[in-house]
N, C-alpha and C positions, 0 to 999 in steps of 0.2 A: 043540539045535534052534535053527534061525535066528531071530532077532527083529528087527526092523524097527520104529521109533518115528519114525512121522509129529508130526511138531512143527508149530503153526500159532503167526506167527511173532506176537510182544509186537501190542500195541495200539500201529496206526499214527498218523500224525501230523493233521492238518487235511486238509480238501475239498480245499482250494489248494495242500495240501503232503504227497500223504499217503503217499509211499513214502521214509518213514521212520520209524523208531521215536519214540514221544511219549514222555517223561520214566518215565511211566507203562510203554509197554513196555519201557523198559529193565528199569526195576525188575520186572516180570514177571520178564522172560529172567533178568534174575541170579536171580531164585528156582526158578526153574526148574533154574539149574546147579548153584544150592548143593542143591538138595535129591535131585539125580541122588547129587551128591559124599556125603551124609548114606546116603545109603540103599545106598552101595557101586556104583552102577549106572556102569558105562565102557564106552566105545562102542571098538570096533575099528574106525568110521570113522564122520566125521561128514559130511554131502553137504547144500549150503544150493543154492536155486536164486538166483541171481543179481541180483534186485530187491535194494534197499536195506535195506528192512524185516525181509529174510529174511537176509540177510547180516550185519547188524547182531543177529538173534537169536540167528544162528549159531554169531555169534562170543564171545557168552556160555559156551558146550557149548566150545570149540575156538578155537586160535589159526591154526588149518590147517585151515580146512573144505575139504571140496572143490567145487569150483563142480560146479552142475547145472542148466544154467538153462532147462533144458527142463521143470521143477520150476516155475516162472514161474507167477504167477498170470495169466488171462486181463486185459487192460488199459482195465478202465472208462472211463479219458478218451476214450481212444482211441475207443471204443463208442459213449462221449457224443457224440463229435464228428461221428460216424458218423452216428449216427439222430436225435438229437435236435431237429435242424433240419425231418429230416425227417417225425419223427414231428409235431411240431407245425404242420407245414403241412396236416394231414390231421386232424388232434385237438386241437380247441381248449379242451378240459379238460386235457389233459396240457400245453400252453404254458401255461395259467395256473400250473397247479401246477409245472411248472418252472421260470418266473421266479421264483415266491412262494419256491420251494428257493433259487435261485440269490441272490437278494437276503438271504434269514438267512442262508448260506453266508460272505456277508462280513463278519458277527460270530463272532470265534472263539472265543466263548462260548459262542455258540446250540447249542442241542442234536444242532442237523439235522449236525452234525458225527461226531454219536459216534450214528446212529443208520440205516436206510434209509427211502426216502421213496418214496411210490406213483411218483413218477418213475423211479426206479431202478429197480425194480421192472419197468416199462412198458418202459424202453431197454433191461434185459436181457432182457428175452420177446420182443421184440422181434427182439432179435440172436438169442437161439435159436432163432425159427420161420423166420429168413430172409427177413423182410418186406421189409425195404432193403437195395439195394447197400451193399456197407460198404467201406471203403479202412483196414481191420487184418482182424486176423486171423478167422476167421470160427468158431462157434461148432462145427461138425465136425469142423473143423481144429484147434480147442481141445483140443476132448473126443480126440481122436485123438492130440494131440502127445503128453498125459498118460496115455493106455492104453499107448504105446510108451513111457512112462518107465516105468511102472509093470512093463510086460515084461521093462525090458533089466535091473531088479534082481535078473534068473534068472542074468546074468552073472558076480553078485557072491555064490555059492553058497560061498565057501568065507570070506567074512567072517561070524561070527560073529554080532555083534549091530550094528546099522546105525542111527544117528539123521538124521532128514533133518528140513530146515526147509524149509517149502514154506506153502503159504497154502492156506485156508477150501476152496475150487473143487476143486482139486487132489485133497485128500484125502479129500472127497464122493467125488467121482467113483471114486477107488482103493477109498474102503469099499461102495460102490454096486458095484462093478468082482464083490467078491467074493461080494453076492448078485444079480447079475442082475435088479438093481433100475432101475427105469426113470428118466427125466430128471426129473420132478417130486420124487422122494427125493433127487435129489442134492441138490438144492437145500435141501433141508427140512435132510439131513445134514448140511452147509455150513452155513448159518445156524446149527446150535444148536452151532459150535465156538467154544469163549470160545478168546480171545487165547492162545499161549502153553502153550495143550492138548497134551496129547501122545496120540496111538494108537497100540495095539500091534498088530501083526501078525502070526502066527507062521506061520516056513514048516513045511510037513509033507510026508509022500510025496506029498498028493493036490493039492499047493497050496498059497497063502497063506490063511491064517483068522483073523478079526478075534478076536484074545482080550482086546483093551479098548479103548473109546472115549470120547475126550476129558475123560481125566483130567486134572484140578485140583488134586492135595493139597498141591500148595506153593503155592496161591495160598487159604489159610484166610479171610483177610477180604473181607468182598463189596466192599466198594472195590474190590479184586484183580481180581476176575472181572468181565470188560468182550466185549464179541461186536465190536466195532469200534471 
């Protein structure tokens, strides 16, 4: 039977810097490969989407992933940069609490790094209802690039077992995909994936069916386990 192992990539780096692995996801991802390597588990192919963070986790599992970067996480800056000007010219409770964000932002200490803030929150509901013009990519067009990734690994029927690195969004969406769960679950799914998770997928006559989500066991200590 086919299996498919969604990988959500190590704990990324800082606000200002965050499409890369933090010290921290490295150390994820290598536990993550030592414990594939313990437990016997070898991929007949590994497939990372093309961000840094996801490439960099990738490369933990593989020295030869294969790019997918249609696999890509949807791009938050970009989003920010979209609405956020414009949200705050219409909601002066969101520009306060965005500047209040944007000001701890510049300790890389502060928490607001490793956590989400009703501003984020507000720019991406925002980006999914379609409120503003946006100049990236658009939230349909998101959710849609990632249904035709998720399709075209009916291609790859005759690889056995498949590990893919891809981020939080992505993999909602594919575990949403299999129960015909609406937009507000994705998100809920997304959120509760710690860094470095892995889900399983198995194909069958009738389809793919989730047979585990966002397993942990090489990450034993709660330091370990991080959501961003």
């Amino acid at each position: 039977m086919q299996e498919l192992y969604l990988i959500r990539h190590g704990q990324a780096g800082l606000r200002s810097d965050y499409d890369r692995l933090s010290d921290l996801g490295h150390q994820q991802a290598s536990r993550l490969s030592e414990w594939f390597r313990e437990q016997g588990i070898q991929f007949d192919l590994v497939l990372s989407g093309g961000l840094r963070r996801q490439r960099e986790t990738a490369a933990a599992l593989s020295s030869n992933a294969t790019a997918a970067p249609e696999w890509n996480e949807f791009d938050l800056d970009a989003v920010y940069a979209s609405i956020a000007p414009q949200l705050a010219a219409v909601d002066d409770a969101f520009r306060q609490e965005f500047e209040s964000m944007s000001a701890a932002a510049a300790d890389p200490a502060h928490p607001v790094h490793r956590a989400w803030r009703p501003s984020d929150l507000q720019v991406v509901k925002a980006w999914i209802e379609g409120r503003f013009p946006v100049d990236c990519e658009t939230w349909p067009a998101f959710h849609e690039r990632i249904l035709n990734a998720f399709s075209s690994l009916d291609a790859k029927s005759e690889v056995q077992r498949i590990a893919l690195v891809s981020s939080a969004t992505p993999i909602g969406i594919s575990t949403a995909k299999i129960f015909d769960a609406p937009v507000r679950q994705i998100f809920e799914l997304a959120g509760s994936l710690h860094n470095a998770s892995f889900t399983i997928f198995k194909k069958r006559p009738t389809g793919w069916s989730l047979s585990g989500f966002n397993h942990t066991p090489h990450l034993g200590e709660e330091k370990l386990r991080t959501f961003r």
